[in-house]
DSSP file (Angstrom, degrees, kcal/mol; ACC not computed):
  #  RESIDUE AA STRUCTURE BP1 BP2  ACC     N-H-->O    O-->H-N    N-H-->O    O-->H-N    TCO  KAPPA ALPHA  PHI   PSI    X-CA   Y-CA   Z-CA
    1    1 A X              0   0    0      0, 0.0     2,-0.5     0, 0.0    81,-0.0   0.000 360.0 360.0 360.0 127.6    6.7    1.6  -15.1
    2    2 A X        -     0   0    0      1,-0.1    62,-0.0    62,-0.0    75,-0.0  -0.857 360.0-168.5-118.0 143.5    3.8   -0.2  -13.7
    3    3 A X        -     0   0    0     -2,-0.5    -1,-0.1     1,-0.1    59,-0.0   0.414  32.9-130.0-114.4  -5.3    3.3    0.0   -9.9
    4    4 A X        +     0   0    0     58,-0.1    60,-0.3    60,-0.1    63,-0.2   0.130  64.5   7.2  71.4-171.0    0.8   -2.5   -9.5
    5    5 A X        -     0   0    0     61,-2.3    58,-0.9    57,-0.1     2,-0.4   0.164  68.6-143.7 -27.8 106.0   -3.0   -1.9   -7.2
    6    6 A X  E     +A   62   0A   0     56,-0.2     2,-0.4     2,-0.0    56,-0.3  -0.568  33.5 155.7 -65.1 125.2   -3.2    1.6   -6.2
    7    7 A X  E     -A   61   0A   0     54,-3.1    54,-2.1    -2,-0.4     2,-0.5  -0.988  38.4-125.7-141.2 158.9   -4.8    2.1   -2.5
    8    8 A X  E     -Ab  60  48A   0     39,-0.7    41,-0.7    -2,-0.4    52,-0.2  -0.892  16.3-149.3 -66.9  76.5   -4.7    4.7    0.0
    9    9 A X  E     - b   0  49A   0     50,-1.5     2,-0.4    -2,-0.5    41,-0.3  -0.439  15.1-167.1 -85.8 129.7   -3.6    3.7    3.6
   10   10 A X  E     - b   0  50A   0     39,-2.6    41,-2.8    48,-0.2     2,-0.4  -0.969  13.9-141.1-137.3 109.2   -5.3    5.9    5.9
   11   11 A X  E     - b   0  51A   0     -2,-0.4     2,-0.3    39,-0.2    41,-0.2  -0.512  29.5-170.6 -77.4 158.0   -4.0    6.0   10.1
   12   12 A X  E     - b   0  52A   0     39,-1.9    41,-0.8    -2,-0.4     3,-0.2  -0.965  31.9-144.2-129.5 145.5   -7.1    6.3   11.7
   13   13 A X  S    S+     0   0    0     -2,-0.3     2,-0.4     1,-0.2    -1,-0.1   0.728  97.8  32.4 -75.6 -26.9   -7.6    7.1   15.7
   14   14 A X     >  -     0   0    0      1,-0.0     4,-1.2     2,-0.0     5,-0.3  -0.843  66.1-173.3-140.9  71.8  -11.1    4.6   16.0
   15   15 A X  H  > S+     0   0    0     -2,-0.4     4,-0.7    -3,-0.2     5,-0.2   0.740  96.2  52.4 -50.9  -9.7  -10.9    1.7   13.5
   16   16 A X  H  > S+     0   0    0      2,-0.1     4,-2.0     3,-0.1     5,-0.2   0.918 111.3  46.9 -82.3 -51.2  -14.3    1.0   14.6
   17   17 A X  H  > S+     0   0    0      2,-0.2     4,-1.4     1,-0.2     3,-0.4   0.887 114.7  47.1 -16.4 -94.1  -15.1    4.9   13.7
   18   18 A X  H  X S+     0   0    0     -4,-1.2     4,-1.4     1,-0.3    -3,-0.2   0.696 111.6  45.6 -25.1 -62.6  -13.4    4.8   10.5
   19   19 A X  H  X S+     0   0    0     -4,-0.7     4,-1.8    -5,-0.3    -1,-0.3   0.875 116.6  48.9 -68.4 -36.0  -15.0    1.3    9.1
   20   20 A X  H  X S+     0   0    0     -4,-2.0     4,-0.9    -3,-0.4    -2,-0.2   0.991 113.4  47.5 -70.1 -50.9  -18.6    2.7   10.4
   21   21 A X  H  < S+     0   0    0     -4,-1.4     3,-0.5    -5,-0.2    -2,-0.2   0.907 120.2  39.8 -45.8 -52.2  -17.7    6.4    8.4
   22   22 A X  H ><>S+     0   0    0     -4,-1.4     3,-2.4     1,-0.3     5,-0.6   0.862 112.5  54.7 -83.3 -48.5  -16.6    4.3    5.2
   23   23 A X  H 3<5S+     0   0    0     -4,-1.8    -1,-0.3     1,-0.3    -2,-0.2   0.675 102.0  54.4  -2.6 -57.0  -19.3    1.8    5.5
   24   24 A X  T 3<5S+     0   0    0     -4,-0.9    -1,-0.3    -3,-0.5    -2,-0.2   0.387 105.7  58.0-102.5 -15.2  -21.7    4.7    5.5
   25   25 A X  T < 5S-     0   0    0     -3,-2.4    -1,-0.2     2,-0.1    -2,-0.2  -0.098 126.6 -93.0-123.6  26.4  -19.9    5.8    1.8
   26   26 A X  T   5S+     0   0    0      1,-0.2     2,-0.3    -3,-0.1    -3,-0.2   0.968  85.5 136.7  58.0  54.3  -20.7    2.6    0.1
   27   27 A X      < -     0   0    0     -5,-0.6     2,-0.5    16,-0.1    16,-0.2  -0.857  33.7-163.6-100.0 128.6  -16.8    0.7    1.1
   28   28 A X  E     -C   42   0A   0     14,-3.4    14,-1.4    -2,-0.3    -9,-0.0  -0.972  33.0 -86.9-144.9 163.7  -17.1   -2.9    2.3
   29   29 A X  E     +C   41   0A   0     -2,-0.5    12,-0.2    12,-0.2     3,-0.1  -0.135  48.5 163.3 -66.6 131.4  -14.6   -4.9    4.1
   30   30 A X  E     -     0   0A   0     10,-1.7     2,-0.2     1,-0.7    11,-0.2   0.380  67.2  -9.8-134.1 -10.3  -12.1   -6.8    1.3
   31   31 A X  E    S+C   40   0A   0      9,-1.5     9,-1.4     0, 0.0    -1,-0.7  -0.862  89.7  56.7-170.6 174.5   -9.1   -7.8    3.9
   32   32 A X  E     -C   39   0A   0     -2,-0.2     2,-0.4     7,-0.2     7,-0.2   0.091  68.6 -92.7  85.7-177.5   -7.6   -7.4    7.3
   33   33 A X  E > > -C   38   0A   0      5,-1.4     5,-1.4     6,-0.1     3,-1.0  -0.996  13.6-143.9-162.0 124.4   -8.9   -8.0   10.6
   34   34 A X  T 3 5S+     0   0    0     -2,-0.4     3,-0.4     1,-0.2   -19,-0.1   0.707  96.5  63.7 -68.9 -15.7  -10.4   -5.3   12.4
   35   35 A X  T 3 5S+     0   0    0      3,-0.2    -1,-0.2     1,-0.2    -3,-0.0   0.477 105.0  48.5-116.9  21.2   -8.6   -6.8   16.0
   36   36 A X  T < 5S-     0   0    0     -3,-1.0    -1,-0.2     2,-0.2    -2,-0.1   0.243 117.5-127.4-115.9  31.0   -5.4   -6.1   14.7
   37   37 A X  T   5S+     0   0    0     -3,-0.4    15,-2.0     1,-0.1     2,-0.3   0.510  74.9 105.5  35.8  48.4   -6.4   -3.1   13.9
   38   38 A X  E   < -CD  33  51A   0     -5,-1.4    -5,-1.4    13,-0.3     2,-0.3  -0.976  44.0-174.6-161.1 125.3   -5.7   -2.8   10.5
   39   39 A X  E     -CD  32  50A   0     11,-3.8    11,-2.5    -2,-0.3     2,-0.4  -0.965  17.3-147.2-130.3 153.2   -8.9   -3.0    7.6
   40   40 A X  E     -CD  31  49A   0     -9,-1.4   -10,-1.7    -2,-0.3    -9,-1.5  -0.972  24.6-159.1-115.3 127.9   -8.7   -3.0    3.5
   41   41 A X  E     -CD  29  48A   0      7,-1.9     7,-1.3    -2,-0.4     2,-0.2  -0.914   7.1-160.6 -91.4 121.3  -11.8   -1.3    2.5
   42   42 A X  E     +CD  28  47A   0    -14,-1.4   -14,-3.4    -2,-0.3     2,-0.2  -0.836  21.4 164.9 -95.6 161.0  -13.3   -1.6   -1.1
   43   43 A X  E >  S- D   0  46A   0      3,-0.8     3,-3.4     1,-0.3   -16,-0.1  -0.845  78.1 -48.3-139.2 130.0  -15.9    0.6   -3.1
   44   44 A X  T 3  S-     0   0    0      1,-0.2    -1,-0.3    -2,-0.2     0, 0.0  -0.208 127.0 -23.1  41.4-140.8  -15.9   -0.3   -7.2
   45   45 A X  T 3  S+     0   0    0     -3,-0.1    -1,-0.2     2,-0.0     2,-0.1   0.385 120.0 108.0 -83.8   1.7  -12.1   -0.3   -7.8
   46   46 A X  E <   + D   0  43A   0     -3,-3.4    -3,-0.8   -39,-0.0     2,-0.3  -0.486  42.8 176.5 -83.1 170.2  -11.3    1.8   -5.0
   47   47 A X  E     + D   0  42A   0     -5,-0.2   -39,-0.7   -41,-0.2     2,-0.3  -0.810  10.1 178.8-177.2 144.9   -9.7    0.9   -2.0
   48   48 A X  E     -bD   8  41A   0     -7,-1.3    -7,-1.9    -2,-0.3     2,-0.7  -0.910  18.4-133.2-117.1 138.0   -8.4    2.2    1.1
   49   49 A X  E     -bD   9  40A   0    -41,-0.7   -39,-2.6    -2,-0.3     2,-0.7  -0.884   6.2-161.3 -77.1 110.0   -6.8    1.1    4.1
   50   50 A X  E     +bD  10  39A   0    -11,-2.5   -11,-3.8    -2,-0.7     2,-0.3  -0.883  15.1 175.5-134.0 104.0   -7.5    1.8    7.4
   51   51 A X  E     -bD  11  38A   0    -41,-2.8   -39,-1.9    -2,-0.7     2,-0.4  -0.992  21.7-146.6-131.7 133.4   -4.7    1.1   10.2
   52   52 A X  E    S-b   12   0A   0    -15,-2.0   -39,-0.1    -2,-0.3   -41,-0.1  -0.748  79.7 -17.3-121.0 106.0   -4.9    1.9   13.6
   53   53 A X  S    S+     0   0    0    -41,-0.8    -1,-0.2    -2,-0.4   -42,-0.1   0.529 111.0 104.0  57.9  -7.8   -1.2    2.9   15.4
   54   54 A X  S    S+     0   0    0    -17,-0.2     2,-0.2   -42,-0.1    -1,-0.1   0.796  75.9  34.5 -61.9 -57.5    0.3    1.4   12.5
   55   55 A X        -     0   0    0     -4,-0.3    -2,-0.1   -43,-0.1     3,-0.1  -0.720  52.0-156.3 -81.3 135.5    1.3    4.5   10.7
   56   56 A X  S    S+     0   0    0     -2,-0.2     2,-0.3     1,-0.2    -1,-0.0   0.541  88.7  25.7-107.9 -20.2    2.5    8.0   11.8
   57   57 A X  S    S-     0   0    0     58,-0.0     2,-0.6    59,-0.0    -1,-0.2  -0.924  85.2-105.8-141.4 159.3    1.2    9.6    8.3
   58   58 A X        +     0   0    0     -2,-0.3   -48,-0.2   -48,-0.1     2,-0.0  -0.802  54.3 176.1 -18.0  54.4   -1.6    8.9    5.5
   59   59 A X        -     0   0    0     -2,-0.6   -50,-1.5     1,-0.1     2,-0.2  -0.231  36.4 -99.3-114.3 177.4    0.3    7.5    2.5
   60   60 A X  E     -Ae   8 117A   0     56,-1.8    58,-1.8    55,-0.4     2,-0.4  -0.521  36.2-153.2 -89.3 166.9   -0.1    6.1   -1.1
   61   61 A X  E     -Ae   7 118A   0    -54,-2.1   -54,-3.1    -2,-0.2     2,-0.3  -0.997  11.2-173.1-137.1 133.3    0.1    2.2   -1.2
   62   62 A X  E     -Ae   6 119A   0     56,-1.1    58,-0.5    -2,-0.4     2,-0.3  -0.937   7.0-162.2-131.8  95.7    1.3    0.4   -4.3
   63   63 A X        -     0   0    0    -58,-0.9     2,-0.4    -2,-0.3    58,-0.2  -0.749  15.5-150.1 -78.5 130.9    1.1   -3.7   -4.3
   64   64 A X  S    S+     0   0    0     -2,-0.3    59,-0.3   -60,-0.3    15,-0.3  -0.978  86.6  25.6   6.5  64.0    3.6   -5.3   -7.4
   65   65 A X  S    S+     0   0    0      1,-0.5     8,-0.8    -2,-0.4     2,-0.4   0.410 107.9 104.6 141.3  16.9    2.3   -8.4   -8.7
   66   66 A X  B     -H   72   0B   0      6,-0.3   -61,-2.3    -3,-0.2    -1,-0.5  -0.995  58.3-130.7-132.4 116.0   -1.6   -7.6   -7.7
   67   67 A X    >   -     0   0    0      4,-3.5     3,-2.4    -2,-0.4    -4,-0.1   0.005  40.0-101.3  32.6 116.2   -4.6   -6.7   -9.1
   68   68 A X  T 3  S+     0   0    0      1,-0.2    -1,-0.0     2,-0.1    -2,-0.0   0.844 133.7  46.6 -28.4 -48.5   -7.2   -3.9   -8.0
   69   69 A X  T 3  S-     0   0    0      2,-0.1    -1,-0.2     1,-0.0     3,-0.1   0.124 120.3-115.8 -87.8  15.0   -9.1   -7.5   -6.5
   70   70 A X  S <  S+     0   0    0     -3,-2.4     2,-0.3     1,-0.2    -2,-0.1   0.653  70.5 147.8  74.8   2.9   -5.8   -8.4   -5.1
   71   71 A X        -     0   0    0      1,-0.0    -4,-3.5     0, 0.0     2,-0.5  -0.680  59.7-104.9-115.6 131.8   -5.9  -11.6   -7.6
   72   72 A X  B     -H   66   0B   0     -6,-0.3    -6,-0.3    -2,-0.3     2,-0.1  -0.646  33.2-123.2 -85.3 126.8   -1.9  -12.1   -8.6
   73   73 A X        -     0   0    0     -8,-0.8    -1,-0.1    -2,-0.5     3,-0.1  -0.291   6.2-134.4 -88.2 136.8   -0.7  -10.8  -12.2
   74   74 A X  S    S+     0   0    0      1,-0.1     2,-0.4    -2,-0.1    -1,-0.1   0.910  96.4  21.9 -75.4 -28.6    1.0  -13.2  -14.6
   75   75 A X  S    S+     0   0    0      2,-0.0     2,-0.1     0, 0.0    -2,-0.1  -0.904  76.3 149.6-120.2 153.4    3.5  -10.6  -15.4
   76   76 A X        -     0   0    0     -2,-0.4     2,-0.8    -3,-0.1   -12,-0.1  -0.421  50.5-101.0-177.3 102.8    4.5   -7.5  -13.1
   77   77 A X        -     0   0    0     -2,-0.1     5,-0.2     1,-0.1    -2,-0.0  -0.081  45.9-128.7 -15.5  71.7    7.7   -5.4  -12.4
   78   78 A X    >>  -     0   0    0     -2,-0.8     4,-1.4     3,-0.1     3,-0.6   0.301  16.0-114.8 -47.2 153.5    9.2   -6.7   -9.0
   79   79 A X  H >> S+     0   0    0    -15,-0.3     3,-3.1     1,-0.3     4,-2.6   0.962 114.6  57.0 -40.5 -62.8   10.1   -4.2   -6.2
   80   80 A X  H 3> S+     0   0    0      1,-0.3     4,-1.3     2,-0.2    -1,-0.3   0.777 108.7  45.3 -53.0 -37.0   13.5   -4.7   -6.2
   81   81 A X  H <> S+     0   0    0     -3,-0.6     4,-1.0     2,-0.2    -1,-0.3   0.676 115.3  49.6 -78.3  -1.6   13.7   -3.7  -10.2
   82   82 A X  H <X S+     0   0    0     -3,-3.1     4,-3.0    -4,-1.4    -2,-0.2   0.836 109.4  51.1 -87.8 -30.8   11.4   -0.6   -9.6
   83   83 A X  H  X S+     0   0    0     -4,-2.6     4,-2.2    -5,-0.3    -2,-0.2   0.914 110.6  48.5 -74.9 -33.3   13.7    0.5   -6.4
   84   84 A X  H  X S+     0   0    0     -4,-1.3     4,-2.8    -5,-0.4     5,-0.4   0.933 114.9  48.2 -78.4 -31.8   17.1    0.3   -8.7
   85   85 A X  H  X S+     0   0    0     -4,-1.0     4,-0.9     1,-0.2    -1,-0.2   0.893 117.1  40.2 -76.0 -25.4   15.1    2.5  -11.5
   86   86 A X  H  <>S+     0   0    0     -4,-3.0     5,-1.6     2,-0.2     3,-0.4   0.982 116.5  50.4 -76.8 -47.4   14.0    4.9   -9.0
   87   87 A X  H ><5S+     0   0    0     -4,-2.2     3,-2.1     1,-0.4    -2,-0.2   0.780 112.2  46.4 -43.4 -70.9   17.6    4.6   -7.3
   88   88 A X  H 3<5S+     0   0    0     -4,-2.8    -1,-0.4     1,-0.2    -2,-0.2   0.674 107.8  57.5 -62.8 -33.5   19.3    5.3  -10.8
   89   89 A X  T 3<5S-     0   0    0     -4,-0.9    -2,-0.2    -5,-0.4    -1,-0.2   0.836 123.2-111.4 -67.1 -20.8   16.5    8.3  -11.3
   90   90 A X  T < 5 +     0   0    0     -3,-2.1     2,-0.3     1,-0.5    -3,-0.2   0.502  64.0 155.3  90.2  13.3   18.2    9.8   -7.8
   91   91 A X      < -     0   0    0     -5,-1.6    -1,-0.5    -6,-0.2     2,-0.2  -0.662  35.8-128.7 -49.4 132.6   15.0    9.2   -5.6
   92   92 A X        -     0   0    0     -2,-0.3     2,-0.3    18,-0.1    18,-0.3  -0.445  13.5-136.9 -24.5 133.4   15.6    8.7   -1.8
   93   93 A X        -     0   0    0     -2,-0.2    16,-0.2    16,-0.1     3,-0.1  -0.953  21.7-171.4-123.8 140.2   14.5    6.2    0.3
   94   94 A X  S    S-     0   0    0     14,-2.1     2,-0.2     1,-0.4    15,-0.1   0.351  89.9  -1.6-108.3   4.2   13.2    6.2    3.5
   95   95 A X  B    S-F  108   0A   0     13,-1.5    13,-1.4    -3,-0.1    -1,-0.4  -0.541  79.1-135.2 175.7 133.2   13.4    2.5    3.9
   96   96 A X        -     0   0    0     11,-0.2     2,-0.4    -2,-0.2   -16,-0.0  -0.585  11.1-122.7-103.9 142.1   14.6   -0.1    1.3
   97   97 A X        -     0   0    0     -2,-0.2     2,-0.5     8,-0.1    -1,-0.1  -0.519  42.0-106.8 -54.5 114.3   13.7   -3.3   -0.1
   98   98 A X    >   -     0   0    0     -2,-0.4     3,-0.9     1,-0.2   -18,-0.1  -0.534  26.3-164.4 -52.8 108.2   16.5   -6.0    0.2
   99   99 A X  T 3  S+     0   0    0     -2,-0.5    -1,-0.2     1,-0.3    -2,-0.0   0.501  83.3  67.3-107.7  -0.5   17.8   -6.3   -3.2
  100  100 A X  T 3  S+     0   0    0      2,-0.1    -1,-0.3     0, 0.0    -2,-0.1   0.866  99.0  78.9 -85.0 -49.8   19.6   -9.9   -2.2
  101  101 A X    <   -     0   0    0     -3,-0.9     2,-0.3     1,-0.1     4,-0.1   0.808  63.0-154.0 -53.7-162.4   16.0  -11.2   -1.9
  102  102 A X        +     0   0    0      2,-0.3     2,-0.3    -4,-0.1    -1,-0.1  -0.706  65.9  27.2-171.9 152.7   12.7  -12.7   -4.0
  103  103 A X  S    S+     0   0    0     -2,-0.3    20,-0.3    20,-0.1     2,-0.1  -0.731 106.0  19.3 111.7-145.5    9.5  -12.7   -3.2
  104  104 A X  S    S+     0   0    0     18,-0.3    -2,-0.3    -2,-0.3     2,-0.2  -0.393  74.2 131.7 -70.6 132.8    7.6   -9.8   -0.5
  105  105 A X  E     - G   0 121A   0     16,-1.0    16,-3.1    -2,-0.1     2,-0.1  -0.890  28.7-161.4-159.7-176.0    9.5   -6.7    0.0
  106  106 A X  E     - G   0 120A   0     14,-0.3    14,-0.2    -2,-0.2    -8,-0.1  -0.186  17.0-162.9 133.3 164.3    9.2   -3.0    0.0
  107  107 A X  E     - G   0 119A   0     12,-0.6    12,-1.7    -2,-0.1     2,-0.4   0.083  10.8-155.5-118.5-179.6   10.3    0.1   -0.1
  108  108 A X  E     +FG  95 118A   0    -13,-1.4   -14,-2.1    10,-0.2   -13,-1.5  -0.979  16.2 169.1-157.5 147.2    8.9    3.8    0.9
  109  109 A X  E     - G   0 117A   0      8,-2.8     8,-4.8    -2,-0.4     2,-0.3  -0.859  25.3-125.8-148.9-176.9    9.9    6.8   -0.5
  110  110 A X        -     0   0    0    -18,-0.3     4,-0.2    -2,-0.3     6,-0.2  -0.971  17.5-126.9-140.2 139.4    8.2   10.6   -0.1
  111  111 A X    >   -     0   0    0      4,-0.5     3,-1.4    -2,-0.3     2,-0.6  -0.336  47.6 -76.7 -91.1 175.0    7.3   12.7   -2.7
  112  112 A X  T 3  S+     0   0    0      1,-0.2    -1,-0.1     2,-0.1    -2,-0.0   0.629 132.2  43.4 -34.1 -15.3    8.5   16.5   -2.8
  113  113 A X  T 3  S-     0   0    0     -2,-0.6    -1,-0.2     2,-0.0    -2,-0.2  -0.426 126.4-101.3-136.5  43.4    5.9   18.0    0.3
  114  114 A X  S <  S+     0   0    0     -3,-1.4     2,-1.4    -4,-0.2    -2,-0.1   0.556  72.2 145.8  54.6  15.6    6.9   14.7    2.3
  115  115 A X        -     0   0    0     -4,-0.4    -4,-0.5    -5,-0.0   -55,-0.4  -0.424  47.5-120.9 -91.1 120.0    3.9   12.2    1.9
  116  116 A X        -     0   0    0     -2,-1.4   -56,-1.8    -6,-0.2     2,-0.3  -0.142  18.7-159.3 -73.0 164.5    5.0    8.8    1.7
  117  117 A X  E     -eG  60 109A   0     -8,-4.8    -8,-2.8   -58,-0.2     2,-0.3  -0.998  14.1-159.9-132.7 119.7    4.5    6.4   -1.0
  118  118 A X  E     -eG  61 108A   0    -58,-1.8   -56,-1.1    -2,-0.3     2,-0.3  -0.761   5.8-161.3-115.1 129.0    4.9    2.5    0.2
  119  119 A X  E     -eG  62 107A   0    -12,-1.7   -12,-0.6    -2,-0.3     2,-0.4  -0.620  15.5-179.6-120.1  73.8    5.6    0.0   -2.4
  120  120 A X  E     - G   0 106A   0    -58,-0.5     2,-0.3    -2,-0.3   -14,-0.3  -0.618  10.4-166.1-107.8 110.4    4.7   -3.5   -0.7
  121  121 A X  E     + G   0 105A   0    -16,-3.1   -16,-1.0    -2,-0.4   -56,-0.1  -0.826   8.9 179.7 -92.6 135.2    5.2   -6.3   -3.0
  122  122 A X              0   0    0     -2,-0.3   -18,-0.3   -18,-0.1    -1,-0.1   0.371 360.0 360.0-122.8  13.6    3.3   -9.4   -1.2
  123  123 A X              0   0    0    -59,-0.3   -19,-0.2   -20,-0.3   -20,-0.1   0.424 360.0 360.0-130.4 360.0    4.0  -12.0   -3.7
């Protein structure tokens, strides 16, 4: 099962804080716009997220059809078949992907000590 870009989405209280902290750990700005308070940070292949009010918890972030650079994959497991294999495994959802659909979706689910894991398809 391939899950596409891994990142980390991190609420933050100070997006200006946060981007100055990350900054400061060799990250530099790869998406988002800092006055809607919401930044994608890169370092090498890592990357984090940094969203402002956006979020209530930390979670893992998993793109479908992306890249580590965000650059769109010629082949890639769509949300909607990942959400019916999880479904059919007897995962939970704490909000679902429309299965009706194509395109951008996704789902969140939480793993056994309740951090959620967001599966945001954009493509």
């Amino acid at each position: 099962m391939q899950l596409g870009a891994f990142s980390i989405s991190l609420t933050v209280k100070d997006i200006y804080a946060s981007k100055a902290f990350y900054e400061k750990l060799g990250f530099q700005t790869f998406g988002g716009d800092i006055e809607q308070n919401w930044l994608i940070l890169k370092n090498g292949e890592t990357i984090i997220g940094l969203f402002q009010g956006m979020f209530d918890k930390n979670m893992l972030t998993f793109n479908p059809g992306w890249d580590q650079n965000a650059q769109s994959l010629d082949t890639f497991t769509d949300v909607r078949d990942l959400q019916k294999k999880l479904k059919a495994d007897g995962l939970a959802f704490s909000s679902e992907a429309d299965e009706t659909t194509q395109g951008p979706a996704s789902f969140v689910i939480e793993d056994p000590d309740g951090n959620p894991i967001l599966v945001d398809q954009h493509r």
